[in-house]
N, C-alpha and C positions, 0 to 999 in steps of 0.2 A: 355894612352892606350885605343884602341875603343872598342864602343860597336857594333857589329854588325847590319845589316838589309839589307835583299834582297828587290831589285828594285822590283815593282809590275812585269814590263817586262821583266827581265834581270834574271842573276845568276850573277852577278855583285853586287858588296857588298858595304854599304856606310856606311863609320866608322863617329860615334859620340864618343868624349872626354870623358870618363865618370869614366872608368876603373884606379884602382891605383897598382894590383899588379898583378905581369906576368904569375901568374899561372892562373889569369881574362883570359887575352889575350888567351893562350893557350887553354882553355876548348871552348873559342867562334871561335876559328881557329879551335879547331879540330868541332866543332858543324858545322861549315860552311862546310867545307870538308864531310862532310859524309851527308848533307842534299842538297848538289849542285847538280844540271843533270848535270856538268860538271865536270869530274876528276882534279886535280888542280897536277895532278904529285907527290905527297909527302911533298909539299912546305908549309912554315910554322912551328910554333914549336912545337915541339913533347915531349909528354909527361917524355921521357929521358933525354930529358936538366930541367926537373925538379921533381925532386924523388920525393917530400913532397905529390904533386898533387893527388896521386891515393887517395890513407889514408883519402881525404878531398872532395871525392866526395859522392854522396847520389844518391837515388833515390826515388818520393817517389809518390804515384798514387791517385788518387779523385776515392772518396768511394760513393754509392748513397744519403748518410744522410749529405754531403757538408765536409767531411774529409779530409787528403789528408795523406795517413798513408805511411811511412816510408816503403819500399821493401829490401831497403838495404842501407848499410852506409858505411863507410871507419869507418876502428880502430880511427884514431885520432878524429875525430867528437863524435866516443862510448866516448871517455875517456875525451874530453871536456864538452861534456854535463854529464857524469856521469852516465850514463848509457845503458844500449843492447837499440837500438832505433827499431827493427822489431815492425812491428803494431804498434809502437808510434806515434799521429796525430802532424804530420808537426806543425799546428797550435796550438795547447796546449803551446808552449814556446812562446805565444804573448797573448799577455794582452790587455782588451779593445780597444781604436781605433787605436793601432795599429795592431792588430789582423781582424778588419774590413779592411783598408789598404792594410795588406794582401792578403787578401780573395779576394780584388779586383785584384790586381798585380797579382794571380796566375790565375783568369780570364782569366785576359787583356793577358797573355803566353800563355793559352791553346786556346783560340781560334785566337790570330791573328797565332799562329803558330812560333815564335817568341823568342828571348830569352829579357831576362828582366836582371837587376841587382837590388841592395837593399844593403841598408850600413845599419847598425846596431852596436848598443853597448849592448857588453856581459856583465853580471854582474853576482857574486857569493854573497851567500848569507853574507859574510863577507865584502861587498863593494868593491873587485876587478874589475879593469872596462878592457875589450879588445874591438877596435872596429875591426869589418866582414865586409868583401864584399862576399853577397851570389850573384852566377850567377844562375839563372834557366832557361833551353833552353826544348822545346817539345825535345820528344822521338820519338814520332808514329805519322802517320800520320792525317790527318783531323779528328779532331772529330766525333764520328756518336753516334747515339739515344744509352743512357744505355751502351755505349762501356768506361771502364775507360782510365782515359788519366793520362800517364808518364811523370814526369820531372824530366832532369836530372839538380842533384843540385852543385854549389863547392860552403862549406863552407870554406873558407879561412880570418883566421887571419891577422891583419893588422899589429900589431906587436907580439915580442916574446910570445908565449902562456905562458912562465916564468913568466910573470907577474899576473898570474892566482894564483902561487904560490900552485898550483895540485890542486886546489879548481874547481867543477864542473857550468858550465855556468848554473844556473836556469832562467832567465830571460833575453826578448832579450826586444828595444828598438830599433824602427826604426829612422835612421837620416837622409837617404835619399832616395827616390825610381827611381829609371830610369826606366819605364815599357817600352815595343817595344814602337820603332819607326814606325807609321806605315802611315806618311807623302807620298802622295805621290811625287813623283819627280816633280821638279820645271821643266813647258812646256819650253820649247826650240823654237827661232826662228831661221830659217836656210835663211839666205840670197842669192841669186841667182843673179851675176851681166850677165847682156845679151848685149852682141854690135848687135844686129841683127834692 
């Protein structure tokens, strides 16, 4: 399933391979949809062909002192991690250089404008392991001087969260990052044949 990225020119969208689970797909369809100058009709999947989806979104803003604190969260994310995440800094559930990694990934989204993905393994303190696929797409528009910037987040498990066995995720471990794409498109030759 793709990850998204608009053409520098276009509202035209160029999917990269990245994505494993279809509530991925979905969050970057609807992010497309609602960030295009073009109406797209309703097309693409909607949130109703998948209940689990709302529960496992976030949201969460960059504070002056480099934070990025939780605004709100879906129930399933409270009760994975183990606790009310309001005012919780995003960044606290990572650990040395993955926590820098981070820090750069949530960069590289806020200013190309862009959404990002990141694999991750969960861990509780008893050695339970799940791996995540988090999506993080901007909210608001262009950056400006001391203005906070929004991203919207889906924490989504890779397999049954059963395997947690109710035990709360304390520690995350990144396993892969896909930050935007922000290539630009490959130049084009337009050939012109002339009998003149």
């Amino acid at each position: 399933m793709p990850l998204c990225r608009k053409r520098p020119d276009k509202d035209d969208i160029i999917m990269i391979s990245n994505t494993k689970h279809p509530n991925t797909k979905t969050i970057l369809s609807a992010w497309q949809r609602i960030t295009s100058a073009t109406n797209t009709d309703g097309q693409g999947p909607r949130t109703s062909d998948h209940p689990d989806l709302i529960d496992r979104l976030f949201v969460i803003e960059s504070s002056q002192d480099g934070a990025w604190l939780f605004r709100n969260a879906g129930d399933r994310i409270a009760s994975l991690l183990g606790r009310e995440l309001a005012e919780q800094n995003f960044l606290d559930f990572w650990k040395g250089h993955d926590r820098e990694m981070l820090e750069g990934f949530l960069f590289s989204v806020q200013e190309t404008r862009l959404p990002g993905i990141l694999e991750a393994r969960g861990e509780t303190l008893t050695g339970q392991r799940v791996d995540i696929e988090m999506t993080l797409a901007p909210l608001n528009g262009l950056p400006t001087s001391g203005s906070p910037q929004r991203l919207l987040g889906l924490y989504q498990t890779l397999s049954p969260d059963e395997v947690l066995r109710g035990r709360p995720v304390w520690r995350h471990r990144l396993t892969a990052i896909y930050p935007p794409d922000i290539r630009p498109e490959p130049a084009a030759i337009k050939l012109v044949a002339s009998n003149d």
